[in-house]
C-alpha positions in Angstrom: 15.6 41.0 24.9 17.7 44.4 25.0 18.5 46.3 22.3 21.6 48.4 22.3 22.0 50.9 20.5 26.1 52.4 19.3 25.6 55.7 17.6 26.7 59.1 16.6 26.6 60.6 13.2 30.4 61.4 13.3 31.9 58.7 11.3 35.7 57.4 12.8 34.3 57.6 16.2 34.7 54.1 17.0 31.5 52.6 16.9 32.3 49.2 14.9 35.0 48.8 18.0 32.4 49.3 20.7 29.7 47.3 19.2 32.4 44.4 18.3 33.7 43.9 21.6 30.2 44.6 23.8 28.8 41.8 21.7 31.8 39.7 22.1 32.1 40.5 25.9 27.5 39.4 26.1 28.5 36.5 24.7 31.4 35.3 26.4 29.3 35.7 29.3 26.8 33.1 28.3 23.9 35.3 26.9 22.7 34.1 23.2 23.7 37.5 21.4 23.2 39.1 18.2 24.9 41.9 16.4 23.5 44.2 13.6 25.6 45.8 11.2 23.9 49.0 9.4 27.0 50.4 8.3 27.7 50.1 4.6 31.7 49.4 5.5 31.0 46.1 7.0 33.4 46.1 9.5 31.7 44.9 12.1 30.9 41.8 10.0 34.5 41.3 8.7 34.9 41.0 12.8 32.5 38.2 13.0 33.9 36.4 9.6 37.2 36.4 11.3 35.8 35.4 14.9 37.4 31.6 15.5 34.5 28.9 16.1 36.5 28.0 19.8 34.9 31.0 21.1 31.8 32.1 21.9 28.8 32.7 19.2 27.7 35.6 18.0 23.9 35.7 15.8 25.4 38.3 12.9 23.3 40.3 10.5 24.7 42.2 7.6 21.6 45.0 8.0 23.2 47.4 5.8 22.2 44.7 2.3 19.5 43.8 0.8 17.9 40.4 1.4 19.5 37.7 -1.5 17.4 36.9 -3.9 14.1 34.5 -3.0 14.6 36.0 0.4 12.7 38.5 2.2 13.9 41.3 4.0 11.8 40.4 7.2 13.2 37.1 7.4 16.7 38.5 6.5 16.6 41.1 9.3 15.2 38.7 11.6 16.2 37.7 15.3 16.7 34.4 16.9 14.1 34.1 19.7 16.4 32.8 22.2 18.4 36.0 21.8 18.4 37.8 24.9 21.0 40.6 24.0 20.9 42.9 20.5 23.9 45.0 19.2 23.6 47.8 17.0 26.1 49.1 14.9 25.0 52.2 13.7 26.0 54.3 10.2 27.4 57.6 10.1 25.6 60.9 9.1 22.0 59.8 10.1 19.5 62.3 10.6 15.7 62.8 10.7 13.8 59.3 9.9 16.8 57.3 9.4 18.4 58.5 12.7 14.6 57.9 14.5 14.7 55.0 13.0 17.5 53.6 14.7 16.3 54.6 17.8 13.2 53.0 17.5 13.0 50.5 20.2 16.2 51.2 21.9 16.9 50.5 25.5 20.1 51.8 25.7 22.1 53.9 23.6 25.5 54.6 24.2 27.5 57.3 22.1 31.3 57.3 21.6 32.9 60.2 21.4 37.2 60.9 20.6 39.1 63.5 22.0 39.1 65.8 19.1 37.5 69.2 18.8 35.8 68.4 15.5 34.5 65.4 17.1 33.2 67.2 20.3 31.1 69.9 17.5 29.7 67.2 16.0 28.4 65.2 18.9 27.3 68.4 20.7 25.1 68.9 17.5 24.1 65.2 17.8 23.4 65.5 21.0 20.9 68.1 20.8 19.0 66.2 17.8 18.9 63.0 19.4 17.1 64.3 22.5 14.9 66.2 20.4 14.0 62.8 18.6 13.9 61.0 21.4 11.2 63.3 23.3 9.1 63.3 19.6 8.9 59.6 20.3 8.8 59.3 24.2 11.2 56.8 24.5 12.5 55.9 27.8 16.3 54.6 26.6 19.2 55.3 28.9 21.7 57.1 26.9 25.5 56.5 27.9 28.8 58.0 26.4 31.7 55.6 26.4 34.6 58.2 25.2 37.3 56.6 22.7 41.4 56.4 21.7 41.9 58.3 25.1 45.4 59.8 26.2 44.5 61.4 29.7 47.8 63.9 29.6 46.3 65.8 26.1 45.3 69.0 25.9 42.5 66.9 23.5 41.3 65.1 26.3 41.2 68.2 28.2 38.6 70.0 26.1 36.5 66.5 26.4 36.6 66.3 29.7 35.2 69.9 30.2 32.5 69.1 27.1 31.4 65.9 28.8 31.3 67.6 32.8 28.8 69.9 30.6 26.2 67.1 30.0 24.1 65.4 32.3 24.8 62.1 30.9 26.7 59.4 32.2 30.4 58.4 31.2 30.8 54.7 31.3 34.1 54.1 30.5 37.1 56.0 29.0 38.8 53.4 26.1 42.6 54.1 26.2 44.3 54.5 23.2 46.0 51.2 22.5 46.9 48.9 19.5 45.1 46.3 21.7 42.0 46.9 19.9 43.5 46.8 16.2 45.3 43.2 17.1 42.5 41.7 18.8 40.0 43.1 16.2 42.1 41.1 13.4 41.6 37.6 15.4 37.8 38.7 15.4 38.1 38.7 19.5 36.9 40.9 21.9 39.9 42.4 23.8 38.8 40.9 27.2 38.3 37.3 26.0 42.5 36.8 26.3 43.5 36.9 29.6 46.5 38.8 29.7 48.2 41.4 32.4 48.6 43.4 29.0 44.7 43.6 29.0 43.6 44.4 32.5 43.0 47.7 32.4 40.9 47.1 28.7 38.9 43.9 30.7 38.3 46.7 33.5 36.2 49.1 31.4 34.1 46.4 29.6 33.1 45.0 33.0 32.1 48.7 34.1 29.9 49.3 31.1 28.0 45.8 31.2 27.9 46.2 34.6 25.9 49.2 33.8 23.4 48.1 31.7 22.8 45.0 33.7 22.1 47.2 37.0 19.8 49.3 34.9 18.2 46.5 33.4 17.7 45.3 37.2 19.4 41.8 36.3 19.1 40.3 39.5 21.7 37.8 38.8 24.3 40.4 38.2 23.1 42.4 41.2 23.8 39.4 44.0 27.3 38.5 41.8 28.0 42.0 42.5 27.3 42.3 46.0 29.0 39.3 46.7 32.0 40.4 44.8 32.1 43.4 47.1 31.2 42.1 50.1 34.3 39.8 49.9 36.4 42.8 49.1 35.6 44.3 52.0 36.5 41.0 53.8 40.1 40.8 52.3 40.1 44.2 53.7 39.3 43.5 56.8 41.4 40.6 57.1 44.3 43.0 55.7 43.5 45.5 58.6 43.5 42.5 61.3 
């Protein structure tokens, strides 16, 4: 199993979004997924209350209560053993134990991050805990930042870009700032699982980011569909060319 990890102590970052749609996107793709919700807002199970039962299944876990009563909080917290693929949904404002917490057992962790200046001082001083943590407890997770609500010709976007060309840490994907998300959020879908030429661009970046994990994770099945997938590219190419 992989556990993934969607974090940053800002709070309005995006997080419930990311961790929505990456489970959604898992799933549609035929891995038995689960999805943890640690935030006391909920909104990443109000998502999966909404999610239609003609679409693919999600395991959901509302990590932020209390087991019901006769129930213990092991069994409520636990995991399916044919899941293969864990989402995290993380709170805001966690530091020390609670934040090492969360990062306990992580394989990847991937931080959003808006094009605002308060929101580039706050993860700049997340940042610099989280690596701190993460050395105290040697992990070996591969962190990724997946930027959020992007408009490319902003002065907002600007200042990111020269924050994030600062870091030696990898950008997956840069979310464009589209109602998209809020309409398919409502329908509790992902925003790739409707086919549309509205969507394309959307689709694009949620194939680069599990794309990314996958190759990391040296999923051998996503490897060969990869280099097949280019190596008829290059074909049409070719065939253009000719």
């Amino acid at each position: 199993m992989i556990r993934i990890v969607v974090i940053n102590t800002k709070g309005g970052c995006g997080k419930s979004t990311i961790s929505t749609n990456l489970a959604s996107f898992y799933a549609s793709k035929g891995f038995q997924t689960a999805l943890y919700d640690y935030d006391e807002q909920g909104s990443s199970m109000r998502w999966l209350d909404a999610r239609p039962s003609s679409v693919a299944n999600i395991h959901g876990v509302t990590a932020h209560r209390t087991a019901a009563k006769g129930v213990t909080r092991s069994w409520h917290m636990r995991t399916p053993v044919d899941i293969t693929r864990m989402v995290i949904d993380t709170p805001p404002g966690l530091k020390g134990p609670d934040l090492a917490e969360q990062l306990k057992g992580a394989d990847y962790i991937l931080i959003p991050v808006l094009p605002a200046w308060l929101d580039i001082c706050a993860t700049a001083d997340f940042l610099r805990e989280l690596i701190v943590n993460l050395k105290v407890q040697k992990g070996k997770a591969r962190i990724a930042i997946i930027t959020n609500k992007v408009r490319k010709n902003t002065n907002a976007f600007k200042d990111l870009e020269c924050f994030l060309n600062k870091l030696n840490i990898p950008v997956l994907a840069q979310l464009r700032d589209t109602q998209n998300y809020n309409r398919f959020t409502k329908l509790g879908l992902g925003v790739h699982e409707l086919k549309h030429q509205a969507t394309e661009v959307d689709r694009n970046h949620w194939q680069s980011i599990f794309n990314w994990i996958e190759i990391n994770a040296k999923n051998t099945s996503i490897l060969n569909t990869i280099k097949n997938e280019c190596a008829s590219s290059s074909k049409q190419s070719l065939t253009k060319v000719s």
